[in-house]
MARSE-431529 format. One record per residue (C-alpha): z, x, y. Coordinates in pm, whole numbers, padded with zeros to 5 digits. Each point is the difference from the previous one (the first is absolute). Layout:
REM residues N
(site (Z X Y))
...
***
This chain:
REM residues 448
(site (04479 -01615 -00354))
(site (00194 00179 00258))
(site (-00190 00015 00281))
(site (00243 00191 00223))
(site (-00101 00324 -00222))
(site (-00398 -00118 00005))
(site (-00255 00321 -00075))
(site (-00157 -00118 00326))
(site (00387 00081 00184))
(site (-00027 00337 -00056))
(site (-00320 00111 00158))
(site (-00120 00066 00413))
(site (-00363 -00116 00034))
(site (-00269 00158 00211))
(site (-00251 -00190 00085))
(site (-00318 00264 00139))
(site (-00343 -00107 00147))
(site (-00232 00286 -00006))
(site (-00233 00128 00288))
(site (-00222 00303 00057))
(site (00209 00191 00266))
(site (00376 -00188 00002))
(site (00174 -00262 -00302))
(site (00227 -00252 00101))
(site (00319 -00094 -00218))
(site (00256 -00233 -00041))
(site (00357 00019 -00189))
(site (00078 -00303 -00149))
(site (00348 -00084 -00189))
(site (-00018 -00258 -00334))
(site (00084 -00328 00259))
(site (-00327 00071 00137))
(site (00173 00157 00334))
(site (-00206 00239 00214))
(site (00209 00309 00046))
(site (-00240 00192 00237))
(site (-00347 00061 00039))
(site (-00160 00361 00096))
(site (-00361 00138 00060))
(site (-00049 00371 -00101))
(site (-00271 00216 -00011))
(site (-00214 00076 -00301))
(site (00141 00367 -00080))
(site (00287 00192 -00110))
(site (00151 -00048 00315))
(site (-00030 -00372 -00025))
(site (00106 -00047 -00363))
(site (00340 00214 00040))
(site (00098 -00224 00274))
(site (-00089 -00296 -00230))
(site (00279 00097 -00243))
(site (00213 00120 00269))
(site (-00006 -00357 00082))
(site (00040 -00131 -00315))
(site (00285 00206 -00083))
(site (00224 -00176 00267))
(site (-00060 -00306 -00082))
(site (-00026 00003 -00422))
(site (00380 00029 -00025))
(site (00033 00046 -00432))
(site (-00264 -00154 -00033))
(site (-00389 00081 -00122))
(site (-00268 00010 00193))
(site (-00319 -00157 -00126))
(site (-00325 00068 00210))
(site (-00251 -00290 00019))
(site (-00353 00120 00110))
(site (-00321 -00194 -00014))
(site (-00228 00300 00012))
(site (00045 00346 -00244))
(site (-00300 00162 -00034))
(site (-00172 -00030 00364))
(site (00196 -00046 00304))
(site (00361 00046 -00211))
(site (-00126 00254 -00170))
(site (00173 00281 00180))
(site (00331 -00236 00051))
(site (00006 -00078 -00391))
(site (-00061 00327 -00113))
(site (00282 00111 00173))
(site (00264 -00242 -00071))
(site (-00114 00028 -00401))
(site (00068 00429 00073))
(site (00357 -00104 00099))
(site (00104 -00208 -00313))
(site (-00051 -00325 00187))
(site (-00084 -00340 -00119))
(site (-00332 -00171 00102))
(site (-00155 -00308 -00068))
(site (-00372 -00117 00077))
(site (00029 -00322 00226))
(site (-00317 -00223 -00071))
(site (-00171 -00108 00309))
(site (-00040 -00304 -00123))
(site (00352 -00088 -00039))
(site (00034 00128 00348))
(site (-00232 -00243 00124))
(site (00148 -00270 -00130))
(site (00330 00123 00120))
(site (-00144 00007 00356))
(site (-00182 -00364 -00041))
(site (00357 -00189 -00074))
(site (00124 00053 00324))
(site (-00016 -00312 00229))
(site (-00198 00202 00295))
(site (-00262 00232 -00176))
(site (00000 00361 00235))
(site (-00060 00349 -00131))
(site (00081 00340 00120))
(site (00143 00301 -00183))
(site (00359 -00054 00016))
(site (-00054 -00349 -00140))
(site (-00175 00107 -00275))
(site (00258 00290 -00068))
(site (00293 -00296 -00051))
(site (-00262 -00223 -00225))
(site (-00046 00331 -00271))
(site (00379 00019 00069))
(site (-00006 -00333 -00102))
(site (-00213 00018 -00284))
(site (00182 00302 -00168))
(site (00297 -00203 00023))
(site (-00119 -00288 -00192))
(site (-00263 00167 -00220))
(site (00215 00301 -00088))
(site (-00014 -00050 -00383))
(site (-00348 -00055 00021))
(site (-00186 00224 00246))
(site (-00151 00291 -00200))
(site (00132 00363 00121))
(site (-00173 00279 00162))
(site (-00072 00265 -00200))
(site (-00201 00324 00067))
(site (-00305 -00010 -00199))
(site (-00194 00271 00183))
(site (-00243 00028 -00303))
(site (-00119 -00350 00031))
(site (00025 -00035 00381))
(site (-00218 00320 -00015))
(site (-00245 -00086 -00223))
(site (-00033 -00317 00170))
(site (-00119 00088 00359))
(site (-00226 00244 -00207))
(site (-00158 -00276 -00156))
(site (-00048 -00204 00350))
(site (-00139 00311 00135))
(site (-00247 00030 -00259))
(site (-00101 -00385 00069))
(site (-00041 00069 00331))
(site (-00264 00275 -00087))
(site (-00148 -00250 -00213))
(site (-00042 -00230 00194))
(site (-00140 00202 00320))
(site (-00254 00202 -00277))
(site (-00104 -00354 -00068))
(site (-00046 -00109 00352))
(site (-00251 00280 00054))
(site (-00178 00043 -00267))
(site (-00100 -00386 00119))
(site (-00108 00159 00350))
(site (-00202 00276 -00243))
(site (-00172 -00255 -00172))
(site (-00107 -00186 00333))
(site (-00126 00337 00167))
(site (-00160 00099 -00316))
(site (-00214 -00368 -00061))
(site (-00156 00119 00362))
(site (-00061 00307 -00112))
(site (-00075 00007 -00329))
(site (-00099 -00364 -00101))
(site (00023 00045 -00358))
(site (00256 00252 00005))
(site (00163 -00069 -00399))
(site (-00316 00108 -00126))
(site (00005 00374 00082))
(site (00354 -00036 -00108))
(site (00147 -00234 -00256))
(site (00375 00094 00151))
(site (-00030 00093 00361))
(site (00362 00119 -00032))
(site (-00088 00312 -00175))
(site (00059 00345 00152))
(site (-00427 00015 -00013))
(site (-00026 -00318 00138))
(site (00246 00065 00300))
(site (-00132 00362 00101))
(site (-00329 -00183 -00035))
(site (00081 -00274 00276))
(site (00179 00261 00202))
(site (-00282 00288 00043))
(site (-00298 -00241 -00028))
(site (00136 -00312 00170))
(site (-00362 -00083 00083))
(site (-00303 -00055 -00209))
(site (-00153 00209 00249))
(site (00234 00302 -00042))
(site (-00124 00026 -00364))
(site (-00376 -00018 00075))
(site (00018 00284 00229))
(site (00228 00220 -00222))
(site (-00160 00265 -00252))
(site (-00024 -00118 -00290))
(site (00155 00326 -00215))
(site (00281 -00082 00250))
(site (00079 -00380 -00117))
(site (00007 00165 -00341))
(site (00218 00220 00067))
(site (00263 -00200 00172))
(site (-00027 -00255 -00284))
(site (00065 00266 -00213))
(site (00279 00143 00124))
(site (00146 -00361 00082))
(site (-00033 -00067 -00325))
(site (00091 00285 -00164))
(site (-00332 -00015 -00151))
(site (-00018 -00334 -00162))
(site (-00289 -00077 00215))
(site (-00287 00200 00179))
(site (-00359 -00030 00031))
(site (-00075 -00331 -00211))
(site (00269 -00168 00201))
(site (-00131 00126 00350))
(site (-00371 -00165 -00116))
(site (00154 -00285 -00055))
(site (00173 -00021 00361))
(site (-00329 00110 00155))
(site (-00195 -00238 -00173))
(site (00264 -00300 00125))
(site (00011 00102 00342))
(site (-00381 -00013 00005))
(site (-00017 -00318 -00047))
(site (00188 -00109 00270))
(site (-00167 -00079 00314))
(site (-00001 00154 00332))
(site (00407 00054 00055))
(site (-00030 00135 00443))
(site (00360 -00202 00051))
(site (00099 -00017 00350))
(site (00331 00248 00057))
(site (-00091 00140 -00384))
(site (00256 00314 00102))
(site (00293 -00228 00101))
(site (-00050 -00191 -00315))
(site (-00019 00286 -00183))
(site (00338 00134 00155))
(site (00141 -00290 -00136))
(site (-00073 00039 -00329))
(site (00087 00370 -00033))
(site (00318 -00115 00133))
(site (00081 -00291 -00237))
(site (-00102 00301 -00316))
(site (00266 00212 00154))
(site (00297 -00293 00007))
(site (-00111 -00111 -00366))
(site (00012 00363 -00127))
(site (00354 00083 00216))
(site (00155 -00314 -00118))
(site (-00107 00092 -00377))
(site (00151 00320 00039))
(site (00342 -00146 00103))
(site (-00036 -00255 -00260))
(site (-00028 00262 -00212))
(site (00271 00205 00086))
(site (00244 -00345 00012))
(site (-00086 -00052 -00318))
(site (00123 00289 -00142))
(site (00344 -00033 00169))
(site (-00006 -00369 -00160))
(site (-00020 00136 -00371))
(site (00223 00276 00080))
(site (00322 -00236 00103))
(site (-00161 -00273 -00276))
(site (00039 00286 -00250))
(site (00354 00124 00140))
(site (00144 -00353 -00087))
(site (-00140 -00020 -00357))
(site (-00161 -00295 -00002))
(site (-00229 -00110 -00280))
(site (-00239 -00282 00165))
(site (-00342 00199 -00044))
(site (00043 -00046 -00362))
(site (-00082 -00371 00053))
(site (-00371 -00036 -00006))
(site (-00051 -00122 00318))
(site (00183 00182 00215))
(site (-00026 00374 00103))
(site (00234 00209 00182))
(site (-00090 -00086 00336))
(site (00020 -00379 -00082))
(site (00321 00017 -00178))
(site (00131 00225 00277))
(site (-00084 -00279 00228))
(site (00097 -00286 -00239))
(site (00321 00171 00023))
(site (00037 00072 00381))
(site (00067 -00338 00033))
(site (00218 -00068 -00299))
(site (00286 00299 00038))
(site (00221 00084 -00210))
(site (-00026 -00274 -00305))
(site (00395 00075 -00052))
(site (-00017 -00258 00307))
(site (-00061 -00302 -00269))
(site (00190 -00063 -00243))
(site (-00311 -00142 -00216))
(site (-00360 -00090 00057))
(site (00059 -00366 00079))
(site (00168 00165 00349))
(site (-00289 00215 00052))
(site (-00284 -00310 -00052))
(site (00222 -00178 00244))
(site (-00048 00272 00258))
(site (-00347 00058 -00080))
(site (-00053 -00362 00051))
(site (-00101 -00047 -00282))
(site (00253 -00232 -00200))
(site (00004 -00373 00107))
(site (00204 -00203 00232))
(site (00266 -00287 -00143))
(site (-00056 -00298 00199))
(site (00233 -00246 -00173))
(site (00229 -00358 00153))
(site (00086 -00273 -00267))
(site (-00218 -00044 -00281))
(site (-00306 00183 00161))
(site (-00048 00329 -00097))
(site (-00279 00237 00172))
(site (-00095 00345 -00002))
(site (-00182 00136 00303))
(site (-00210 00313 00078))
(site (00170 00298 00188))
(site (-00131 00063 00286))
(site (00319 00248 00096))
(site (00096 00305 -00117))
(site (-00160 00336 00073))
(site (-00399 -00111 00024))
(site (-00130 00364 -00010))
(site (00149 00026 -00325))
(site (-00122 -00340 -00106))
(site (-00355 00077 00086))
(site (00022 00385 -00239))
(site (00115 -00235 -00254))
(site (-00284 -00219 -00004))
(site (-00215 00283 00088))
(site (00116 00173 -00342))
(site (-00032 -00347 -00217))
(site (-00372 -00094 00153))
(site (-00073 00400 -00145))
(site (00207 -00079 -00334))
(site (-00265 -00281 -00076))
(site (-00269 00229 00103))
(site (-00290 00140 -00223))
(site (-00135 00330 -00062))
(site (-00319 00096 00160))
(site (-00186 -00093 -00362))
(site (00130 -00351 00022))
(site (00077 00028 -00341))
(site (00399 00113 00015))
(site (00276 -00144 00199))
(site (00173 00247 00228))
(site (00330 -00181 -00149))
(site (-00054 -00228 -00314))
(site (00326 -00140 -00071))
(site (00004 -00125 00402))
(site (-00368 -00112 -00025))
(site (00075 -00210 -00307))
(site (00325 -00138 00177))
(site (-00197 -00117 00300))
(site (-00222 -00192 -00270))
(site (00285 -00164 -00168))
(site (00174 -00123 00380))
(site (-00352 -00165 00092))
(site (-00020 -00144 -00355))
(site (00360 -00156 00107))
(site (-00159 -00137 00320))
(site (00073 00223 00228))
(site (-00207 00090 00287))
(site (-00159 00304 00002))
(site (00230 00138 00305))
(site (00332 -00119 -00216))
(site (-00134 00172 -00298))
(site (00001 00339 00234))
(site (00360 -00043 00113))
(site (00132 -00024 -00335))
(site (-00138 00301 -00064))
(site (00154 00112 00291))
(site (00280 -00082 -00131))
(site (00005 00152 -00323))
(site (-00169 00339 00214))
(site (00373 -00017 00183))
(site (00168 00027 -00299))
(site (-00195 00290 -00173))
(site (00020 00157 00387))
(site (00409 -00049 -00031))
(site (00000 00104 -00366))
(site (-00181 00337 00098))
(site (00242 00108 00301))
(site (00321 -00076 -00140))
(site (-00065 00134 -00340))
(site (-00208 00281 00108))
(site (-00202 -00035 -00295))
(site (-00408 00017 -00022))
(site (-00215 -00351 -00054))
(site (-00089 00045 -00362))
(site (-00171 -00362 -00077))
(site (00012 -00084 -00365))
(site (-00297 00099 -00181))
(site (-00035 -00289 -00282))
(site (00008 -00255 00295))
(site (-00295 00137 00225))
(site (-00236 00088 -00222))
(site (00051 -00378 -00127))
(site (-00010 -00128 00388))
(site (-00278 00255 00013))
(site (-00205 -00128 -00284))
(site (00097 -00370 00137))
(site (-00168 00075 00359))
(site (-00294 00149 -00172))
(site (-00053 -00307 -00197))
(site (00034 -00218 00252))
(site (-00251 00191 00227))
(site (-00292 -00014 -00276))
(site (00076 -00408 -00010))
(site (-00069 00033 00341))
(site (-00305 00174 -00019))
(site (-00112 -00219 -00263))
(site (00086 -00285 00212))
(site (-00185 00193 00299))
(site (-00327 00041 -00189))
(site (00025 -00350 -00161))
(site (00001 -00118 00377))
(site (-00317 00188 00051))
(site (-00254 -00096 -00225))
(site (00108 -00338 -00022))
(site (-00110 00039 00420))
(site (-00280 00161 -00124))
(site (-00127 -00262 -00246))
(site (00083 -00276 00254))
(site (-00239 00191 00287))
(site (-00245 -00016 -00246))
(site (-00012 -00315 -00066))
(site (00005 -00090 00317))
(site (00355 -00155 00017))
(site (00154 00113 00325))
(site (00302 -00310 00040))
(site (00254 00197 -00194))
(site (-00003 00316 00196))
(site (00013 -00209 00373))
***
């Protein structure tokens, strides 16, 4: 090879550690030399004099832009440099790190780290993924970590509810079987006292279930209340109004945050739907959880076949190999909030209906059969079917097609399960009245 007309010759490299207000860069040359170093601000201003800069020094040659951050602190930067036809490549962190840690005398500050993604970009050029602008995805992503966030904090105090309410109303699920409900909220929020419903009229409570119901439930519903709240004992708690405060408050966040989940929802389906995608169609996934399944994958085009994507997910093992010894390893890398939908979506593929009598996915519930038949623990036998969930995942995206399962194959996987759940049963009942007959006759050693 002639190295004096190397690929690597003919490019400048910028080297750019992202902060909040200002970014700090360094221009390096392919012998590693550090041509300058500059901090700008994080606006137009600030990237103009970044390429005013990088014009005097790139000399014929082509500037390649290393950052370690595009879609939070870079965002703006990357954007930008993408608008002007430039080329940018996604430094990993990690590889920055490691850059940083080979250095005799271990320091950091941000014109350091500038000259290590300089580095980096100079040795990883080939490899390091670029930056493209996949607003769709990015989008849809902090959509689905908003949601979450709801989530979560509608979780966290419907908790407090339930602690307010055992005061309250001791045995609270029994006037309502979900205390979630529209009835059961306005409930809790006008009446957040047994008291407060022993001194209201009773054509009143009637009528509020009524119209909180839309009429489902009325007057046999209210006797039932009454006749619960009767029972309880004297309820004179000390600072009754404060605690009641509290729990017409917590009604308010749960029904605010439903509302927004609501309404974040609907913006989910609507980019899910822009971008085509066919994920629903699987049986355990709707659009909301392939929306998020695919926040966190992107655009599929990314791999170039579902081995790549299991490896990201985590999913696909770990070679561990030296000599004659030969080992493969869990993955504990890769991205783990994917890894964990994955799993998520395989422990509902071996899932049964609420009759207990179908498999929400046969051909996956006979598979998980057949790997602990091979010895596999029952933990393995869900990762291969994580695994194979990848592929149809990859096979979905990239073709754009629907999940149509073959027919012939899951009825026989269906008719399979079914058998082996009346075995069971027989097995079940055999267990029984062979306890039975034992208790009888008076032999209690077997069942100690």
């Amino acid at each position: 090879m002639n190295y004096n007309s190397h690929p690597k010759m003919k490019n400048l490299y910028i080297g750019i550690d992202c902060h909040k207000y200002k970014h700090v860069a360094t221009l390096k040359n392919c012998f590693n030399e550090d041509l300058t170093t500059i901090t700008f601000n994080n606006d137009k201003n600030g990237y103009d004099y970044l390429l005013k800069t990088v014009d005097k020094y790139k000399d014929n040659l082509i500037p390649i832009y290393g950052l370690e951050d595009t879609k939070h602190l870079g965002y703006g930067l990357a954007s930008y440099l993408l608008s002007k036809d430039k080329i940018v490549k996604c430094v990993s962190s990690t590889l920055t790190y490691l850059e940083r840690k080979r250095q005799p005398t271990i320091f950091k500050n941000d014109e350091y780290d500038s000259k290590c993604i300089a580095k980096v970009l100079l040795d990883y050029l080939d490899t390091l993924p670029y930056a493209k602008s996949d607003e769709i995805y990015w989008t849809l992503k902090q959509l689905v970590k908003m949601r979450k966030s709801i989530v979560d904090n509608n979780t966290e105090i419907k908790n407090k509810l339930h602690a307010q309410l055992m005061h309250h109303y001791p045995n609270y699920n029994k006037i309502f079987n979900k205390i979630y409900c529209n009835t059961a909220l306005n409930l809790w929020e006008t009446y957040p006292s047994p008291n407060m419903i022993l001194e209201e009229d009773f054509e009143t409570l009637v009528s509020n279930l009524k119209s909180w119901s839309n009429g489902v439930v009325g007057k046999v519903k209210a006797n039932e209340i009454l006749e619960i709240i009767n029972n309880y004992p004297s309820n004179n708690i000390i600072y009754q109004e404060e605690r009641n405060s509290i729990i017409k408050l917590l009604v308010k966040q749960i029904k605010d945050n439903t509302k927004r989940l609501e309404e974040i929802e609907k913006e989910i389906i609507e980019i899910y739907d822009k971008l085509g995608c066919k994920l629903h169609t699987y049986p355990c996934l709707t659009k909301i959880s392939g929306a998020c399944l695919l926040s966190e994958i992107g655009n599929i085009n990314r791999f170039s076949n579902s081995g790549k994507l299991a490896r990201y997910a985590g999913i696909a093992p770990i070679e561990k190999s030296s000599g004659n010894s030969e080992k493969h390893l869990k993955n504990e890398y890769g991205n783990r909030e994917l890894n964990g939908m994955f799993y998520s979506l395989a422990c509902r593929s071996i899932s049964v209906g609420r009759n207990k009598n179908t498999a929400t996915n046969p051909i996956f519930k006979e598979y998980y059969y057949k790997k602990i038949n091979e010895g596999k623990t029952k933990h393995q036998a869900i990762v291969c079917i994580m695994r194979r969930t990848c592929n149809i995942v990859y096979g979905i995206l990239k073709n754009g097609t629907e999940y149509i399962p073959p027919k012939q194959l899951v009825e026989q996987c269906q008719n399979s399960f079914r058998e082996r759940k009346k075995l069971e049963e027989e097995k079940l009942k055999k267990k029984k009245e062979r306890k039975k007959r034992d208790i009888a006759n008076g032999d209690f050693n077997s069942w100690n």
